[in-house]
N, CA, C and O atoms as a GROMACS GRO file, in nm:
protein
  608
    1UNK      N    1   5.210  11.899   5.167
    1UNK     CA    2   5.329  11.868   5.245
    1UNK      C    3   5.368  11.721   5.228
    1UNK      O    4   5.488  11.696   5.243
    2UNK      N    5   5.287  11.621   5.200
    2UNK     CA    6   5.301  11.452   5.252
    2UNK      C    7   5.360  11.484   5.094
    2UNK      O    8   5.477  11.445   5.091
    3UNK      N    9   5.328  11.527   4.993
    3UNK     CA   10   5.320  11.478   4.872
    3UNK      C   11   5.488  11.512   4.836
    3UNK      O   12   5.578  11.440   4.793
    4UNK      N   13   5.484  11.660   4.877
    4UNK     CA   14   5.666  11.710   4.897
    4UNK      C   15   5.740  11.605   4.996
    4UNK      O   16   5.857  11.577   4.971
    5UNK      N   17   5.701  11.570   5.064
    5UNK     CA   18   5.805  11.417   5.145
    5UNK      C   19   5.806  11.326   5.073
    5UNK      O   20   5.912  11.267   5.048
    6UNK      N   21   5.676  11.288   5.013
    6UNK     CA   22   5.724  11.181   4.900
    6UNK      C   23   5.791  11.175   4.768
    6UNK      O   24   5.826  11.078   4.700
    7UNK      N   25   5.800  11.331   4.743
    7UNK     CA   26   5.910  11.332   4.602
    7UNK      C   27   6.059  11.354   4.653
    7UNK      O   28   6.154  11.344   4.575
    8UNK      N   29   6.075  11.385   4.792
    8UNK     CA   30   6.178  11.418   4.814
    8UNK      C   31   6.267  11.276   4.845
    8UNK      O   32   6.389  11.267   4.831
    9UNK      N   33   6.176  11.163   4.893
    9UNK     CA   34   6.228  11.034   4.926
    9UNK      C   35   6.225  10.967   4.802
    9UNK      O   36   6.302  10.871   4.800
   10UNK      N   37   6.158  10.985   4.689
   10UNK     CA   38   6.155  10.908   4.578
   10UNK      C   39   6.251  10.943   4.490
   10UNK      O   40   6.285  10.880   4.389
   11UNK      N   41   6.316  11.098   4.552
   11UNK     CA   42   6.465  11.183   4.453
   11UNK      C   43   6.575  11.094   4.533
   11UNK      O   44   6.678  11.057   4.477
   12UNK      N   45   6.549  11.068   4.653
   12UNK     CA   46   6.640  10.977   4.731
   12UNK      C   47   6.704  10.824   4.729
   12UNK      O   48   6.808  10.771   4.767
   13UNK      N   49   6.566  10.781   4.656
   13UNK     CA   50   6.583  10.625   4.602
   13UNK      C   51   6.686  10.622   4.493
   13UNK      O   52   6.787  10.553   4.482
   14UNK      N   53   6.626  10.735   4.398
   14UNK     CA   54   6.734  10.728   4.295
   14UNK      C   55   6.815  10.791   4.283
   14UNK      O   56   6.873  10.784   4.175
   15UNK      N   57   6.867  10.893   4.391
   15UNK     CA   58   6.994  10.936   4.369
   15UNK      C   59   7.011  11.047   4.256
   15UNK      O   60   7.103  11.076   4.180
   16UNK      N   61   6.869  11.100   4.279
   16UNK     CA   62   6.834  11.259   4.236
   16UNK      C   63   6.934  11.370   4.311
   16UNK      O   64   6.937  11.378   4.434
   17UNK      N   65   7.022  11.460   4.220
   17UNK     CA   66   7.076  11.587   4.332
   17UNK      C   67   7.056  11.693   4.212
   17UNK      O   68   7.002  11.667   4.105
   18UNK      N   69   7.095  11.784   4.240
   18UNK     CA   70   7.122  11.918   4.143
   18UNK      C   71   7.255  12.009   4.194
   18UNK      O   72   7.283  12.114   4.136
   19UNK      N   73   7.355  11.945   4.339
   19UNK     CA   74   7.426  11.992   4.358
   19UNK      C   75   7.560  11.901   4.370
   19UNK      O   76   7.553  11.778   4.375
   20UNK      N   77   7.645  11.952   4.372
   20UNK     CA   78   7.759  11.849   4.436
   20UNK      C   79   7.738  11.716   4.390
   20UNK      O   80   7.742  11.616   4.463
   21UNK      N   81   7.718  11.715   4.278
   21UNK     CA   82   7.729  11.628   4.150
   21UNK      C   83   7.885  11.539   4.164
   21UNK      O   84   7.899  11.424   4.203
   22UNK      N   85   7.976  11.620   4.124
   22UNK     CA   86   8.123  11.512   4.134
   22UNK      C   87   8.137  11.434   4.262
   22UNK      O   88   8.179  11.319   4.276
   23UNK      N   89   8.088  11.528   4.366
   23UNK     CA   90   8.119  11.445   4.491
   23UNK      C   91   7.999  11.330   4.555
   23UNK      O   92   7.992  11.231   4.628
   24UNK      N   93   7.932  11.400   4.489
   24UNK     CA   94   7.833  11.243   4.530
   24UNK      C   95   7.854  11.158   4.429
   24UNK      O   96   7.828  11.051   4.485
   25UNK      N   97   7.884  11.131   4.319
   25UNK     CA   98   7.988  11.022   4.245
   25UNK      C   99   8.067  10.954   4.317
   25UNK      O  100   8.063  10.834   4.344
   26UNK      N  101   8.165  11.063   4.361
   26UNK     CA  102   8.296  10.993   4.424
   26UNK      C  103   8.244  10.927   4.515
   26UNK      O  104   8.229  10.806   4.503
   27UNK      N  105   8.206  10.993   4.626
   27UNK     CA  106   8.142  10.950   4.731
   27UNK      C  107   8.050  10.808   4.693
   27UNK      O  108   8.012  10.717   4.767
   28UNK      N  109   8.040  10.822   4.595
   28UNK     CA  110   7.935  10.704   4.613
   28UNK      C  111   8.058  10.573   4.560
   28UNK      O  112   8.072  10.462   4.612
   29UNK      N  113   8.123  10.623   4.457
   29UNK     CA  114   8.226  10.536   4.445
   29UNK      C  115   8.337  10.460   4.516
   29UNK      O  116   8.399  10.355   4.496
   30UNK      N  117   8.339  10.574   4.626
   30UNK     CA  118   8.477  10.512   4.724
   30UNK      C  119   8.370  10.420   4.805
   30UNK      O  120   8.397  10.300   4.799
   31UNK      N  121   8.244  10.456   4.887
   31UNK     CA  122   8.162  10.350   4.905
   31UNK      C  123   8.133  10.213   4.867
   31UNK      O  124   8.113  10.116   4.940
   32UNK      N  125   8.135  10.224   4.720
   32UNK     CA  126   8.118  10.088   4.629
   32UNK      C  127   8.276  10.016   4.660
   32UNK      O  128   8.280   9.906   4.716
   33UNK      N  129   8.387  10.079   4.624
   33UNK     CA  130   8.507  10.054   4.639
   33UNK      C  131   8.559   9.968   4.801
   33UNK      O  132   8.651   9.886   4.811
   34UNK      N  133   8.472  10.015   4.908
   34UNK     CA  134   8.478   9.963   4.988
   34UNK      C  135   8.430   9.811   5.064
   34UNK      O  136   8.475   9.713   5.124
   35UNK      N  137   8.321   9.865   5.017
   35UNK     CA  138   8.237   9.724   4.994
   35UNK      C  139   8.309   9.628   4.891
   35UNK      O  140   8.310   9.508   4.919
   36UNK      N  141   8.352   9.658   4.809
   36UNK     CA  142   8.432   9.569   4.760
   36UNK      C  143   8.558   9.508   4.783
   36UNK      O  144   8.581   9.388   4.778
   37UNK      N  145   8.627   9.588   4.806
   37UNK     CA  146   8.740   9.557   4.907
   37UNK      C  147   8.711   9.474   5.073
   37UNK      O  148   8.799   9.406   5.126
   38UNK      N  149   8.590   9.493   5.128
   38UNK     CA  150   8.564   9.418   5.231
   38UNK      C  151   8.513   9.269   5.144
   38UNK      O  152   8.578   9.165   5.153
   39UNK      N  153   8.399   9.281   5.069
   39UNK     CA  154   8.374   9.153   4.999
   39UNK      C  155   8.529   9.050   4.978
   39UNK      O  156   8.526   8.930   5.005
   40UNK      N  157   8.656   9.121   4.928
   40UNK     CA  158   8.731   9.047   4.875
   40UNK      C  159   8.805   9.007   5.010
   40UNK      O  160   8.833   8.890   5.034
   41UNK      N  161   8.836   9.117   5.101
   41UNK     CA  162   8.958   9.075   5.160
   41UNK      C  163   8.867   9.051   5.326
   41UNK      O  164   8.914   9.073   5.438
   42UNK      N  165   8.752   9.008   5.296
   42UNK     CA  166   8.704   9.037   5.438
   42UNK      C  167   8.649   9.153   5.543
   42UNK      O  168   8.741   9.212   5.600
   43UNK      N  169   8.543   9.188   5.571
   43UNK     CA  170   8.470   9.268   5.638
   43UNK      C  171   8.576   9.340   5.724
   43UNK      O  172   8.612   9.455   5.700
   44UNK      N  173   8.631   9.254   5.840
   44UNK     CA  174   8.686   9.288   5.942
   44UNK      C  175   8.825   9.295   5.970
   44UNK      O  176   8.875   9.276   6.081
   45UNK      N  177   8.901   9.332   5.836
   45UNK     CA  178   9.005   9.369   5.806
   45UNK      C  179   8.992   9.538   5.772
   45UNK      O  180   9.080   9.606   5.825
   46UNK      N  181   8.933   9.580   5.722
   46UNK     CA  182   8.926   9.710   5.696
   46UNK      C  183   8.786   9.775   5.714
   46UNK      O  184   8.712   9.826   5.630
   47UNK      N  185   8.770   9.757   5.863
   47UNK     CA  186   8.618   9.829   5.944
   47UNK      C  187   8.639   9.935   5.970
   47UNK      O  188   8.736   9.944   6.046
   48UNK      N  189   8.568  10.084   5.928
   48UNK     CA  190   8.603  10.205   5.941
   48UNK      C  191   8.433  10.250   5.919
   48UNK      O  192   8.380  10.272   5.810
   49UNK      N  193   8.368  10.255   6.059
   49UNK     CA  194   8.222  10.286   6.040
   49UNK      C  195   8.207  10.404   6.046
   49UNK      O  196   8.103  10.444   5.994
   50UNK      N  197   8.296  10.511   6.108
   50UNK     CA  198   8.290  10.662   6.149
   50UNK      C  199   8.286  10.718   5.958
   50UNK      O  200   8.197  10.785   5.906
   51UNK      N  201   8.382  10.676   5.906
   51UNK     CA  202   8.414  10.727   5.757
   51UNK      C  203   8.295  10.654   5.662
   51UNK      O  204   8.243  10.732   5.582
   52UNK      N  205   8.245  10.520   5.659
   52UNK     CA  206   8.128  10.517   5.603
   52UNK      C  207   7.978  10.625   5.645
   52UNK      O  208   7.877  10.643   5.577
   53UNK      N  209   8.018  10.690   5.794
   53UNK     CA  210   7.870  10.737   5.856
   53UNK      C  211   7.910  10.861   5.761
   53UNK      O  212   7.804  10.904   5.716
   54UNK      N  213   8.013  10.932   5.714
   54UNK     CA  214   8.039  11.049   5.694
   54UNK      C  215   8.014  11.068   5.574
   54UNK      O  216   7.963  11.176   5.546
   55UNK      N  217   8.042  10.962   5.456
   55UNK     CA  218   8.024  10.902   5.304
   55UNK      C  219   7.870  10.900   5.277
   55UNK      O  220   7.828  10.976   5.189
   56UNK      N  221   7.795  10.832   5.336
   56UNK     CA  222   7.610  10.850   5.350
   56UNK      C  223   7.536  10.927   5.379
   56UNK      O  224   7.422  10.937   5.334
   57UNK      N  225   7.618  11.041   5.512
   57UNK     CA  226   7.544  11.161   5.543
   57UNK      C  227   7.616  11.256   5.434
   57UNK      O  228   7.545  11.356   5.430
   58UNK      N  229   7.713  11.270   5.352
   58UNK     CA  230   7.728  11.335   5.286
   58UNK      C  231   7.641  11.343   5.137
   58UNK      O  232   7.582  11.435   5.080
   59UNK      N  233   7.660  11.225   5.111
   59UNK     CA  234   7.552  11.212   4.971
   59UNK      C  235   7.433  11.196   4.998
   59UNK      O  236   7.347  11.185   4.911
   60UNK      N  237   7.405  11.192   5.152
   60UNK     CA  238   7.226  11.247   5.156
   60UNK      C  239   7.244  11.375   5.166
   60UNK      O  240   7.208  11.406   5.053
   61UNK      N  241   7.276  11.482   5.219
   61UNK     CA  242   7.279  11.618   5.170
   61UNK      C  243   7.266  11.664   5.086
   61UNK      O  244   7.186  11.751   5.051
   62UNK      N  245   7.368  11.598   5.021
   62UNK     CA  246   7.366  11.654   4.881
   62UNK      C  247   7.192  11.598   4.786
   62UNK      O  248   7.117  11.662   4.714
   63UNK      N  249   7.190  11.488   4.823
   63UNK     CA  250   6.984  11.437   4.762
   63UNK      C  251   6.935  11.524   4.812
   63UNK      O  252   6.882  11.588   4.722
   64UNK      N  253   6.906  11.598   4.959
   64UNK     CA  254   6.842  11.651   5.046
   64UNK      C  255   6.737  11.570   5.104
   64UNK      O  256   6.616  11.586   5.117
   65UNK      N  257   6.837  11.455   5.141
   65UNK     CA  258   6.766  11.357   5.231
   65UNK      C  259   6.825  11.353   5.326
   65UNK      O  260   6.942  11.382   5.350
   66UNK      N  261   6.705  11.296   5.415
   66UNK     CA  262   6.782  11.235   5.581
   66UNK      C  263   6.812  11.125   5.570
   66UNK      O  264   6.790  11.052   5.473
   67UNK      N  265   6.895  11.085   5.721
   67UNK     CA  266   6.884  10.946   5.761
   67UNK      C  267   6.892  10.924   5.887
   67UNK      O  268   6.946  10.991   5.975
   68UNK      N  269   6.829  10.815   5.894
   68UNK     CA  270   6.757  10.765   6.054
   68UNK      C  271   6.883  10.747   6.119
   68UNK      O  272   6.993  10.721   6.069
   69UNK      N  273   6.858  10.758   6.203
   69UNK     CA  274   7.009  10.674   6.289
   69UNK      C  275   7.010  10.523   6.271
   69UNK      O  276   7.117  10.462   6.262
   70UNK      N  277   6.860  10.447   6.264
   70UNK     CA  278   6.878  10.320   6.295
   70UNK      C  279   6.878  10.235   6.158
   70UNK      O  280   6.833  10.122   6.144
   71UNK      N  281   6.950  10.328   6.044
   71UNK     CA  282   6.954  10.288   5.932
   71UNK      C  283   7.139  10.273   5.910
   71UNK      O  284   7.187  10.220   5.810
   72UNK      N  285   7.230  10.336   6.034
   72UNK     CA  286   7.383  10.328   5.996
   72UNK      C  287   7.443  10.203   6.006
   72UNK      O  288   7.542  10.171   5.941
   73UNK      N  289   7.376  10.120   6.099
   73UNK     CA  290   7.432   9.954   6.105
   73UNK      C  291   7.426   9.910   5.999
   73UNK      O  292   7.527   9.879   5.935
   74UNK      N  293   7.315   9.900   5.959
   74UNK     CA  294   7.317   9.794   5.768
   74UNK      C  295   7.371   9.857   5.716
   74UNK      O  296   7.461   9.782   5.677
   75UNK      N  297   7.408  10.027   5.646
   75UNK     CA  298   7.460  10.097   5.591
   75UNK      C  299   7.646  10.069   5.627
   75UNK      O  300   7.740  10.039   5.554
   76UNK      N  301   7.640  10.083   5.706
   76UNK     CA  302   7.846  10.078   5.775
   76UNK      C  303   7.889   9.908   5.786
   76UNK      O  304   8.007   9.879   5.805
   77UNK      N  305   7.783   9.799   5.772
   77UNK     CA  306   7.812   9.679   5.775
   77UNK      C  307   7.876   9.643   5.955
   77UNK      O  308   7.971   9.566   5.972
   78UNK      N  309   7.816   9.702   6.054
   78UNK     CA  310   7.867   9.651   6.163
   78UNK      C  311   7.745   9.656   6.279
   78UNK      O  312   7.641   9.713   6.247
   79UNK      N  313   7.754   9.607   6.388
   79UNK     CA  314   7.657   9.584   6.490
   79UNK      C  315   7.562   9.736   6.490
   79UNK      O  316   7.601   9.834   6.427
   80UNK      N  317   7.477   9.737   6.544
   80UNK     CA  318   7.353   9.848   6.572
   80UNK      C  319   7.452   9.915   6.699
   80UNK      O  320   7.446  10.038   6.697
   81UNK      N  321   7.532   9.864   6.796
   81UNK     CA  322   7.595   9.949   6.908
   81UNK      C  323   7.705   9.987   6.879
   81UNK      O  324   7.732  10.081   6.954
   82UNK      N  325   7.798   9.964   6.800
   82UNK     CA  326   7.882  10.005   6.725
   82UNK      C  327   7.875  10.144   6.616
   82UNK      O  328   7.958  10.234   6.624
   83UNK      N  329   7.793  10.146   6.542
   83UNK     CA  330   7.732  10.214   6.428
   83UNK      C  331   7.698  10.337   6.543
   83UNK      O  332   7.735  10.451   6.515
   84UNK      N  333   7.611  10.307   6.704
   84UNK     CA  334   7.576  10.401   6.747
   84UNK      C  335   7.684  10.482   6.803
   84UNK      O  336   7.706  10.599   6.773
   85UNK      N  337   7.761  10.404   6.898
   85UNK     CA  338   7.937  10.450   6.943
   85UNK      C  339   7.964  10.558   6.819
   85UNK      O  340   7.950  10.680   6.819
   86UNK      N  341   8.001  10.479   6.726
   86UNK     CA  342   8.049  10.612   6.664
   86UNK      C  343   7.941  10.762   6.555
   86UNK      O  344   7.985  10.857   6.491
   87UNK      N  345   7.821  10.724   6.576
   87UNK     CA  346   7.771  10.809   6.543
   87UNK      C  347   7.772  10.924   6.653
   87UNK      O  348   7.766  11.045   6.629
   88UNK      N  349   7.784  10.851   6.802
   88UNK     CA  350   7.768  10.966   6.926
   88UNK      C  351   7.958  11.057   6.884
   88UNK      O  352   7.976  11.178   6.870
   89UNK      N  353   8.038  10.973   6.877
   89UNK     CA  354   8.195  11.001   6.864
   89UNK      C  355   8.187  11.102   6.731
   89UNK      O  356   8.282  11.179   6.730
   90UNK      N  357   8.119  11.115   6.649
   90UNK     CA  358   8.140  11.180   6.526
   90UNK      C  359   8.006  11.295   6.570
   90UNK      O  360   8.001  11.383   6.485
   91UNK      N  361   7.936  11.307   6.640
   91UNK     CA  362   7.818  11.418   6.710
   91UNK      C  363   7.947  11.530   6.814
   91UNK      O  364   7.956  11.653   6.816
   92UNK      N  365   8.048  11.406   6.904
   92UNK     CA  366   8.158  11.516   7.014
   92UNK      C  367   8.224  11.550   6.938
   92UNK      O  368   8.285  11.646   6.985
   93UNK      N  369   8.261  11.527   6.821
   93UNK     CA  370   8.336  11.627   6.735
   93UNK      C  371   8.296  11.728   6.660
   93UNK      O  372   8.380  11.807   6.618
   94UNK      N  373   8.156  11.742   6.630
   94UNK     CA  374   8.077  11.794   6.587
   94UNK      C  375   8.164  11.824   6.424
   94UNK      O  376   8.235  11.909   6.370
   95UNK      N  377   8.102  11.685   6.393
   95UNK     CA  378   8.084  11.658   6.214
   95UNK      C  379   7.943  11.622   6.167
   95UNK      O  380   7.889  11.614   6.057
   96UNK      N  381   7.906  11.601   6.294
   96UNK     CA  382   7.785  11.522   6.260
   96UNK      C  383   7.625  11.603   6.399
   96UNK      O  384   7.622  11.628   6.520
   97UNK      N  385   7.540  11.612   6.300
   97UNK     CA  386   7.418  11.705   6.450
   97UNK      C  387   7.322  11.579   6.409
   97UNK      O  388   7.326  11.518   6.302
   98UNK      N  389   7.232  11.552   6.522
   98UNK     CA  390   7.153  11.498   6.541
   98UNK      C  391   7.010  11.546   6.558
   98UNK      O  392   6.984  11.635   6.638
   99UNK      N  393   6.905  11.480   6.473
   99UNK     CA  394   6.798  11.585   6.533
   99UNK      C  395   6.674  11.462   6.543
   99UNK      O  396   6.682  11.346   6.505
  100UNK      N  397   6.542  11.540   6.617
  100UNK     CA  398   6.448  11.478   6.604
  100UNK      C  399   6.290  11.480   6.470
  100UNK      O  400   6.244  11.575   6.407
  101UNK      N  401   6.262  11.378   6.472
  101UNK     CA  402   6.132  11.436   6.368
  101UNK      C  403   6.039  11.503   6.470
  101UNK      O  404   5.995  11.455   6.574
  102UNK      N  405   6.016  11.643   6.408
  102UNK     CA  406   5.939  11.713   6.413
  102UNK      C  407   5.787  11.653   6.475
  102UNK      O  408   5.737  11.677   6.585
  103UNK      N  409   5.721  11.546   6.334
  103UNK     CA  410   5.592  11.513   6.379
  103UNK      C  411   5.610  11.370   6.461
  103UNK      O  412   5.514  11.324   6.523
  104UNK      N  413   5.724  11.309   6.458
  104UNK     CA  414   5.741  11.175   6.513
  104UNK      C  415   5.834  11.180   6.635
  104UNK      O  416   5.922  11.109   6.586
  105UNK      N  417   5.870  11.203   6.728
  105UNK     CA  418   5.957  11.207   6.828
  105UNK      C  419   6.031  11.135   6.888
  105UNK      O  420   6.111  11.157   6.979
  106UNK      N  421   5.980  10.975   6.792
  106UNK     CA  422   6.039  10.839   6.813
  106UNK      C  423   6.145  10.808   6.700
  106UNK      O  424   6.214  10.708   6.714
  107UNK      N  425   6.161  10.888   6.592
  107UNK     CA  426   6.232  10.888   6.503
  107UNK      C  427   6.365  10.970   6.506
  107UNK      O  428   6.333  11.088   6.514
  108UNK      N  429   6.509  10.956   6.502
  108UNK     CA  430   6.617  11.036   6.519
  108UNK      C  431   6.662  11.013   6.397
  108UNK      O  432   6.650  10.900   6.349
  109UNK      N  433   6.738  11.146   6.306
  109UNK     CA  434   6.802  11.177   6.218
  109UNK      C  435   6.912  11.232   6.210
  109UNK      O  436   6.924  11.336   6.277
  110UNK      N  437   6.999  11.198   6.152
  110UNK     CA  438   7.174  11.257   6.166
  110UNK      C  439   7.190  11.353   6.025
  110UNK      O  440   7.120  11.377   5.926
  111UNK      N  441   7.295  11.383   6.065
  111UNK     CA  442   7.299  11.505   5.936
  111UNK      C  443   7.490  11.567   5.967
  111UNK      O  444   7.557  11.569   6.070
  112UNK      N  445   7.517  11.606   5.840
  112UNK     CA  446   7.671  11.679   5.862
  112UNK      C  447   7.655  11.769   5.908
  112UNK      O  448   7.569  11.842   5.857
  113UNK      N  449   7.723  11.814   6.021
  113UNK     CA  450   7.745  11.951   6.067
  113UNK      C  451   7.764  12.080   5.976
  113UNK      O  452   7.781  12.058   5.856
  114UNK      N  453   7.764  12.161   6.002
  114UNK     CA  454   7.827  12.260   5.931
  114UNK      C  455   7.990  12.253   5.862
  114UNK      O  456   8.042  12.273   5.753
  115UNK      N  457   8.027  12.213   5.992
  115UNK     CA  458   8.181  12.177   6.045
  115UNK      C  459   8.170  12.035   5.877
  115UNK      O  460   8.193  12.055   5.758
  116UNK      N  461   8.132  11.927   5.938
  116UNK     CA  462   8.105  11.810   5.879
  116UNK      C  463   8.117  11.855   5.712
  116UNK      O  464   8.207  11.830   5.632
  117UNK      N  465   8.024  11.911   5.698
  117UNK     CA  466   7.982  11.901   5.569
  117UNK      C  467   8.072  12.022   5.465
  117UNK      O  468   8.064  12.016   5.342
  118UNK      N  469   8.152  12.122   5.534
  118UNK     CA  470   8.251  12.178   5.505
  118UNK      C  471   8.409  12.080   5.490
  118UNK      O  472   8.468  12.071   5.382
  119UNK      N  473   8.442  12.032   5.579
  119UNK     CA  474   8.557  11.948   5.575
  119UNK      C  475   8.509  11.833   5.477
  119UNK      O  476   8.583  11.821   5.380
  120UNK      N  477   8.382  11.733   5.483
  120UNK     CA  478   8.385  11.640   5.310
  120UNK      C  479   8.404  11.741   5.212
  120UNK      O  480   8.491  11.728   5.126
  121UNK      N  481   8.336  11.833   5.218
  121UNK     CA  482   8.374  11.894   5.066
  121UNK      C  483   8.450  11.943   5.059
  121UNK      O  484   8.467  11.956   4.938
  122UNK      N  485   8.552  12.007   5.124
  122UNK     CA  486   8.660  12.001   5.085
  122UNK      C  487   8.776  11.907   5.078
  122UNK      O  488   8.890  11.950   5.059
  123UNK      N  489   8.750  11.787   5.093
  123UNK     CA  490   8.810  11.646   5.085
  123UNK      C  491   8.784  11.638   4.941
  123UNK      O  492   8.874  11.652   4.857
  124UNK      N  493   8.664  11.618   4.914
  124UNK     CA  494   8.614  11.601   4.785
  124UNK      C  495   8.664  11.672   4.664
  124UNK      O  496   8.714  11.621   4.564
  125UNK      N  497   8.635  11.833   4.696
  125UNK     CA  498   8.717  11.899   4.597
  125UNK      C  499   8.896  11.877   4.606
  125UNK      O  500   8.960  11.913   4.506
  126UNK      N  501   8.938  11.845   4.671
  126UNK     CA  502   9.084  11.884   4.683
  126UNK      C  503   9.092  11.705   4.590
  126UNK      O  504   9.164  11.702   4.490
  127UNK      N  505   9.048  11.627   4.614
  127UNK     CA  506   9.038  11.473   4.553
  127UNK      C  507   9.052  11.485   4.423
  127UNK      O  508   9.134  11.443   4.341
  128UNK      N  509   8.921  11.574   4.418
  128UNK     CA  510   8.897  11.541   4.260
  128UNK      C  511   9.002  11.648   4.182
  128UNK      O  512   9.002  11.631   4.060
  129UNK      N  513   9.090  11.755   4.231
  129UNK     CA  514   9.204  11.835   4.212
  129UNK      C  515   9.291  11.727   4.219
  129UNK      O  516   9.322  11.703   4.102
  130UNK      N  517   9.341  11.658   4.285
  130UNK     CA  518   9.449  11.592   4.283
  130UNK      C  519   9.460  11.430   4.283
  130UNK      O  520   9.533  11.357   4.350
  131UNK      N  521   9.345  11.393   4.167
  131UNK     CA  522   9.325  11.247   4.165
  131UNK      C  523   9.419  11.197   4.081
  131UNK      O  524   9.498  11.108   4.108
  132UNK      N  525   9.407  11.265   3.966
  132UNK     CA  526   9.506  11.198   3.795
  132UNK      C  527   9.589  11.331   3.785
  132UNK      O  528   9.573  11.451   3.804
  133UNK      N  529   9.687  11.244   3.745
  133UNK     CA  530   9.814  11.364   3.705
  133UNK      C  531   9.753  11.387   3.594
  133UNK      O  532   9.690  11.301   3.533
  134UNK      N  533   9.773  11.587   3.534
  134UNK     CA  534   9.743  11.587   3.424
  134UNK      C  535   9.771  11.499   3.295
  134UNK      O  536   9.872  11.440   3.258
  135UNK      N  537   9.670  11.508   3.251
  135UNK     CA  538   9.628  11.400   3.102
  135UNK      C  539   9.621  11.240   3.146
  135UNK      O  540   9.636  11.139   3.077
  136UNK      N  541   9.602  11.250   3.244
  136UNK     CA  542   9.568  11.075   3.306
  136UNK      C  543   9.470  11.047   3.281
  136UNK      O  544   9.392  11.142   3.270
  137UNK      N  545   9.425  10.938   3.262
  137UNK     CA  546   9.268  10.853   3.227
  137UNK      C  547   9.252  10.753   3.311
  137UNK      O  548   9.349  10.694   3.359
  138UNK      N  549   9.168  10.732   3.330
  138UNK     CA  550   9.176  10.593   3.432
  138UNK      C  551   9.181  10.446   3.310
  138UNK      O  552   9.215  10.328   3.316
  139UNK      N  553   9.134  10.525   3.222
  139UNK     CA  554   9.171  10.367   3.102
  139UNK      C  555   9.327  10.344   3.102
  139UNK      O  556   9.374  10.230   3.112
  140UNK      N  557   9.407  10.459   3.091
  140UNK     CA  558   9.559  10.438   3.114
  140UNK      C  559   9.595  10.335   3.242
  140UNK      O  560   9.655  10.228   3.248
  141UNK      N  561   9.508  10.446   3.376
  141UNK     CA  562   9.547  10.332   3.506
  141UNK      C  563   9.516  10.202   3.469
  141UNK      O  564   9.598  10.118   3.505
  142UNK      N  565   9.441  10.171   3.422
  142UNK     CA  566   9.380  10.040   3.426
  142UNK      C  567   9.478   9.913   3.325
  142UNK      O  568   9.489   9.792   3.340
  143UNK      N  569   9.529   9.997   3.235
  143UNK     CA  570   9.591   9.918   3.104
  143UNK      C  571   9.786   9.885   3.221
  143UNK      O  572   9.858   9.787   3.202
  144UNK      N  573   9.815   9.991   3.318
  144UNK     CA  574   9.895   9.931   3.377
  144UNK      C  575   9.882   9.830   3.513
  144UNK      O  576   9.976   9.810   3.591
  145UNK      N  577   9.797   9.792   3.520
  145UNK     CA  578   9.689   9.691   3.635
  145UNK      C  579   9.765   9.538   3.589
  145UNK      O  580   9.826   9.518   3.484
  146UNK      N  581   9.744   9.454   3.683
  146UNK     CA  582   9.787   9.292   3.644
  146UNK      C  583   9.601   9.261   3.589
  146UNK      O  584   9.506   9.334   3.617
  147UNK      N  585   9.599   9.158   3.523
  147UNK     CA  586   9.432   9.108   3.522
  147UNK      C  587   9.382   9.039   3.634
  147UNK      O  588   9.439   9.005   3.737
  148UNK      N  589   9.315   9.030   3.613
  148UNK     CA  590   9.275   8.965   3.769
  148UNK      C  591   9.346   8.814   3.828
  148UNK      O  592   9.394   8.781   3.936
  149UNK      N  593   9.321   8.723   3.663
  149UNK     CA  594   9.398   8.631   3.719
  149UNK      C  595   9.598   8.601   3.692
  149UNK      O  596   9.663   8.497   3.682
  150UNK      N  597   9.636   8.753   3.688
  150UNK     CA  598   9.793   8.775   3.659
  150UNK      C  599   9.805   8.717   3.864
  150UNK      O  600   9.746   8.729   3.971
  151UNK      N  601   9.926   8.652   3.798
  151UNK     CA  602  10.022   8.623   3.969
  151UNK      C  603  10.139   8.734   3.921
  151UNK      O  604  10.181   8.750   3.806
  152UNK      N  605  10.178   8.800   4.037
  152UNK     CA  606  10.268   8.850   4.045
  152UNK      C  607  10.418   8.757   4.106
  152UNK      O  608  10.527   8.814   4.117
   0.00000   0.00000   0.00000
């Protein structure tokens, strides 16, 4: 059993899945995308911790990993009571179930609902349906972009 927890957290480090492959990409991309966009334009211009909690519990599913609750603050980039606010706000809507460890009772784990984890994926699929107009590339998007240091 210990040895199956430890391959299952070590498939987790690296971002091992066998399912829902495109969307844990994306997912992991609009993540990166965010963080970057906060890096550039500032954290607290575009704070949206409910939609990061939903982005992390989704691509741990898909690993078939958990996550702690007291791991969403560093993860969402905002206070530990904040991160919790809306993890309880995203539990009353039920996107999100909460559970306890089994052998640890001091440990709490979040997870997508049924509900939850039906509505990302179908975010996801309908995304990746309607990202690029047919025959689009993102090398195309990119070749109509300013460079970084273009002034408009």
């Amino acid at each position: 059993m210990a040895l199956d927890d430890a391959e299952k957290a070590s498939k987790c480090m690296r971002g091992d899945a066998t399912d829902h492959r495109a969307g844990i990409a994306l997912a992991g991309w609009i993540f990166m995308a965010r963080r970057m966009r906060a890096d550039i334009f500032g954290a607290e211009l575009f704070a949206e911790p409910g939609w990061d909690i939903l982005l992390d519990l989704y691509a741990a599913h898909a690993r078939g990993c958990r996550v702690q609750i007291t791991s969403l603050a560093p993860m969402s980039g905002v206070p530990s009571s904040t991160a919790r606010r809306w993890a309880r706000k995203l539990i009353a809507l039920d996107l999100v179930v909460q559970e306890r460890d089994p052998r640890d009772h001091r440990l709490t784990f979040l997870k997508l609902s049924a509900t939850g984890l039906g509505l990302m994926s179908r975010y996801f699929v309908t995304l990746l349906d309607r990202a690029q107009p047919p025959g689009a590339s993102m090398a195309n998007v990119r070749k109509e972009l300013p460079s970084r240091g273009a002034v408009a």
